[in-house]
C-alpha positions as CSV (number, residue, x, y, z in Angstrom):
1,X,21.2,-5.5,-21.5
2,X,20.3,-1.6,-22.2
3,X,17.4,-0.5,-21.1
4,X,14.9,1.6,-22.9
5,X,15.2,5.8,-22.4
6,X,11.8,5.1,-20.4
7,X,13.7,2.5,-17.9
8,X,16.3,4.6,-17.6
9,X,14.9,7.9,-16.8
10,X,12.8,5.5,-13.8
11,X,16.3,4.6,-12.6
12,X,17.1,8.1,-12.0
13,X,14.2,8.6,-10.2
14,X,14.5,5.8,-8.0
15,X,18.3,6.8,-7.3
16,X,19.8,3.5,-7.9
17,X,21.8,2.0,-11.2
18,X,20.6,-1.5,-11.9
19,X,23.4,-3.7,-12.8
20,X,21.0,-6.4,-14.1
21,X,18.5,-4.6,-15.6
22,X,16.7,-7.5,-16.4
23,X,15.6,-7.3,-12.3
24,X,14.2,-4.4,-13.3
25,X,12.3,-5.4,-16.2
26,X,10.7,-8.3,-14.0
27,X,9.8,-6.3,-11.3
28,X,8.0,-4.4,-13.7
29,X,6.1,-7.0,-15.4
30,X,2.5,-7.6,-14.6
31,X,1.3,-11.0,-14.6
32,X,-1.2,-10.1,-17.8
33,X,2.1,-9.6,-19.4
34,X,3.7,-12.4,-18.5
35,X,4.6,-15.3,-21.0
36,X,6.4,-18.6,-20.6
37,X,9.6,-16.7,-21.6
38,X,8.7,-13.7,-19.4
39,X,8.7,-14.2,-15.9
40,X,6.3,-11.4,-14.0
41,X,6.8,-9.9,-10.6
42,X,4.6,-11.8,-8.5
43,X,7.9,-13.6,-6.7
44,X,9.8,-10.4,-6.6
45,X,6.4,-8.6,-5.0
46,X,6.6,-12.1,-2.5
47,X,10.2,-11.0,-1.4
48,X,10.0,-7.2,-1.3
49,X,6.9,-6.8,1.3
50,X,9.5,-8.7,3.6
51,X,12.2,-6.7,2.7
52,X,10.2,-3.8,3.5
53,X,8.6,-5.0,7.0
54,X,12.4,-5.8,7.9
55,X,13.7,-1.9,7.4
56,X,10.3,0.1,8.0
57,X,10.2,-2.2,11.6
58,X,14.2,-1.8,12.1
59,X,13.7,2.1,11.3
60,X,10.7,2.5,13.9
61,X,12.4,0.6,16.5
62,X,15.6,3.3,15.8
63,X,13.7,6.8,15.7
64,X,12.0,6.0,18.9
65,X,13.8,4.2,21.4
66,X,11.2,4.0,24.0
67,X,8.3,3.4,22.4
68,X,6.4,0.4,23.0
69,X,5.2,-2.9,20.3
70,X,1.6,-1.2,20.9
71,X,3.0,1.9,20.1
72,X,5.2,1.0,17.1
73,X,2.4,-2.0,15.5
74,X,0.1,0.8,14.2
75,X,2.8,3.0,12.7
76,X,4.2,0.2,10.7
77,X,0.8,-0.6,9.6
78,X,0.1,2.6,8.0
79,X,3.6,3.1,6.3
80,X,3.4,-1.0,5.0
81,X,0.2,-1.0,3.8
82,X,-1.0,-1.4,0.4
83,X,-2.6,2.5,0.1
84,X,1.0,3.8,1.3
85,X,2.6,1.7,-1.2
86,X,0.5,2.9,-4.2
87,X,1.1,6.4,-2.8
88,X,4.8,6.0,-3.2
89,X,4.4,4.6,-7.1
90,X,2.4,7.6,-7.9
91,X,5.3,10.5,-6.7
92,X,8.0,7.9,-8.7
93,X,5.3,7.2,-11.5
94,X,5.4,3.7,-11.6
95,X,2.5,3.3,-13.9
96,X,4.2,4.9,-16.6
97,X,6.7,2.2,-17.3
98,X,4.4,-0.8,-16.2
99,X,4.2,-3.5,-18.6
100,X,0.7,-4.6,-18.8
101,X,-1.5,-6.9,-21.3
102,X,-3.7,-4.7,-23.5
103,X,-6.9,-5.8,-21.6
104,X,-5.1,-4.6,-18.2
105,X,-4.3,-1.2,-19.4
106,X,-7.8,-0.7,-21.8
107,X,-8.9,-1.2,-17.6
108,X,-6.9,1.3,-16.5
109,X,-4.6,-0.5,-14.4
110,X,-1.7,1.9,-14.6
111,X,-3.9,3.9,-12.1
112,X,-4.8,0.4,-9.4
113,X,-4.0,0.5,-6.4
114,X,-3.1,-2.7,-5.8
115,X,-1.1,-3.1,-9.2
116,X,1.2,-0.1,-8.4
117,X,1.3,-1.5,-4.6
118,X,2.7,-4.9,-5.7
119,X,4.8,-3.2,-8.4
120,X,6.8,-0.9,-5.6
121,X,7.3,-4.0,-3.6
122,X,8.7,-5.9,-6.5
123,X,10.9,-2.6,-7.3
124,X,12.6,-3.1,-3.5
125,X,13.0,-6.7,-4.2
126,X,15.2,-6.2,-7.6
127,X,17.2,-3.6,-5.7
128,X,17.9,-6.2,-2.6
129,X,18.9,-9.0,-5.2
130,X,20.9,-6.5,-7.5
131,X,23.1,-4.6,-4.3
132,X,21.8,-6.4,-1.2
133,X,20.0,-5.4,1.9
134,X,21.9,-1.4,2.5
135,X,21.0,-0.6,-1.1
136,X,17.3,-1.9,-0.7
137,X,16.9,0.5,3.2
138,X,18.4,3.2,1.4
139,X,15.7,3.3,-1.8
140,X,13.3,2.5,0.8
141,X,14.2,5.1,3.5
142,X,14.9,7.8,0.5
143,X,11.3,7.0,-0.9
144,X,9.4,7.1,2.1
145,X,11.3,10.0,3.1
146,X,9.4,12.3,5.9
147,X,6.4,9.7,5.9
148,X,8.3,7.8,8.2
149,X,8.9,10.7,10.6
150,X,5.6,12.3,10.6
151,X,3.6,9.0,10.6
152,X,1.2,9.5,13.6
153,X,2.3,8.9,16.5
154,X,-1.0,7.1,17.6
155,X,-1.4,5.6,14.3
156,X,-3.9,3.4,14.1
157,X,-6.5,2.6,11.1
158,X,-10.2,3.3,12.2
159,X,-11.8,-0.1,11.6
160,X,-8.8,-1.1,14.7
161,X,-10.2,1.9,16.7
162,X,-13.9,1.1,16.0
163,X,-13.6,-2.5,17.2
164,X,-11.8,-2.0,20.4
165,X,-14.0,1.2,21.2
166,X,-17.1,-1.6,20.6
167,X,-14.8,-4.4,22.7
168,X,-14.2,-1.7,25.7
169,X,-18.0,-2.2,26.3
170,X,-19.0,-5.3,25.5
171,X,-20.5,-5.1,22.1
172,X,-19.6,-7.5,19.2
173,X,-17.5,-6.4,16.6
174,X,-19.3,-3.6,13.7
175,X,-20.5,-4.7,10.5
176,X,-19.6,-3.5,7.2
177,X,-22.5,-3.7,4.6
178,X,-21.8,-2.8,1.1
179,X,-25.0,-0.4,-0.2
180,X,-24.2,0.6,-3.5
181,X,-21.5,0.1,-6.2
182,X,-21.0,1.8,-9.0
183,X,-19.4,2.8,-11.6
184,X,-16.6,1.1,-14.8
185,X,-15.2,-1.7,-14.1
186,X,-11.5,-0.2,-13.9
187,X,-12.5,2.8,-11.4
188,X,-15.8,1.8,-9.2
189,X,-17.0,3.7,-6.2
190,X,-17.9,2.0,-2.9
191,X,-20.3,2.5,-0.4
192,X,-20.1,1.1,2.5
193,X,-22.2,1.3,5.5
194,X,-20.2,0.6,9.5
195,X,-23.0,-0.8,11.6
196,X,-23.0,-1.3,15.7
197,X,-25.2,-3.7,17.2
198,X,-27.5,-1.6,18.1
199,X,-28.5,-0.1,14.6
200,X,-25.7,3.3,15.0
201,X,-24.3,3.5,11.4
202,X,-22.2,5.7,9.0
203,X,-21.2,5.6,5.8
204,X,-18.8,6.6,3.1
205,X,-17.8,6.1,-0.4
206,X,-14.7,5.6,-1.7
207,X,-12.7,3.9,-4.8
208,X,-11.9,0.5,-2.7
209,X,-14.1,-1.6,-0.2
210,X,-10.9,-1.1,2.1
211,X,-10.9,3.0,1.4
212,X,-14.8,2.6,2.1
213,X,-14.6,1.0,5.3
214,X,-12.0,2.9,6.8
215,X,-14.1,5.9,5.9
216,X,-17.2,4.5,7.5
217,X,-15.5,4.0,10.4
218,X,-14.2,7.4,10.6
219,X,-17.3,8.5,10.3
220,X,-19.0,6.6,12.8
221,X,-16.5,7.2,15.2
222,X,-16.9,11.0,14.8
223,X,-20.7,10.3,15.6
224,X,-20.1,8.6,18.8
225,X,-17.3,10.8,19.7
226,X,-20.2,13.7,19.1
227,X,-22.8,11.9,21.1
228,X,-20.8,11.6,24.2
């Protein structure tokens, strides 16, 4: 099978040579796309979050010998997760070579989040089944490049930090209470408020809930870091 100019140009960038292209072409496939001739990449997405937990754990265990699961959970968090994903479809442009039903891509979804997520995770998958597991770490390692080395050494997402700073004294869990939404459809702006028991709130707008919250409860932790 020959792949299109398009398909090829996003092999080079990826740095690796599909000998089934049609891995490629799947892993590329949205499910608006789909058709009962043309498998999409929901299975291949399924398979290449695992793929990527394995390395991205096996790597964080091997850059830092003696740090500890409390120390190494976080930092796996914020190179797995979906927003670090999306990031990494961006710098390869992803979206470009998508293949979306018209009523996904009249909704911009060459530009979601979560599509181009799913997509890079369905990317790793065809490499693993098209060269195995080295050729999969090495796309992976190659695209996350310095990410992995500079993640935060106390990485940890500020909805985890907000809870346990409420758990440390006793209070329940914060609240997250969507105020507004607006907005298209295809590219809507949160806002979100993070609220403590005792009525000390924040809040912050962003193009997710998830984005939203995570702002809040920056935010918030700012102001009680301020009050103290």
């Amino acid at each position: 099978m020959k792949l299109s100019s398009e398909l090829a140009a996003f092999q080079k960038r990826i740095g690796h040579r599909f000998a089934q292209p049609e891995l490629l072409i799947r892993a590329l496939t949205h499910g608006s796309f789909s058709s009962p001739t043309r498998e999409d990449n929901q299975r291949l997405e399924f398979l290449g979050d695992r793929v990527l937990g394995l390395v991205m754990a096996a790597e964080l265990l091997e850059q830092d010998r003696a740090a500890s699961e409390g120390q190494l959970a976080p930092r796996f968090n914020a190179l797995v997760r979906k927003e670090t994903c999306a990031e990494i479809a961006r710098d390869i442009d992803l979206g470009a070579v998508l293949k979306l039903g018209r009523s996904e891509m009249i909704s911009g979804g060459r530009r979601k989040q979560a599509l181009l997520g799913d997509a890079i995770e369905a990317v790793i998958a065809a490499v693993y089944k098209d060269a195995g597991l080295d050729a999969a770490r090495d796309l992976i390692l190659r695209l996350w490049g310095e990410r992995i080395a500079q993640v935060d050494a106390d990485a940890r997402d500020a909805k985890t930090a907000l809870q346990e700073w409420a758990q440390a004294r006793g209070l329940k869990p914060p609240a997250y209470v969507e105020l507004d939404r607006r907005g298209p459809d295809h590219a809507p702006i949160f806002t979100i408020s993070a609220r403590l028991p005792d009525g000390t709130e924040a809040q912050a707008s962003a193009g997710s809930k998830r984005q939203a919250e995570q702002g809040a409860a920056t935010a918030l932790l700012n102001k009680l870091e301020q009050a103290t």
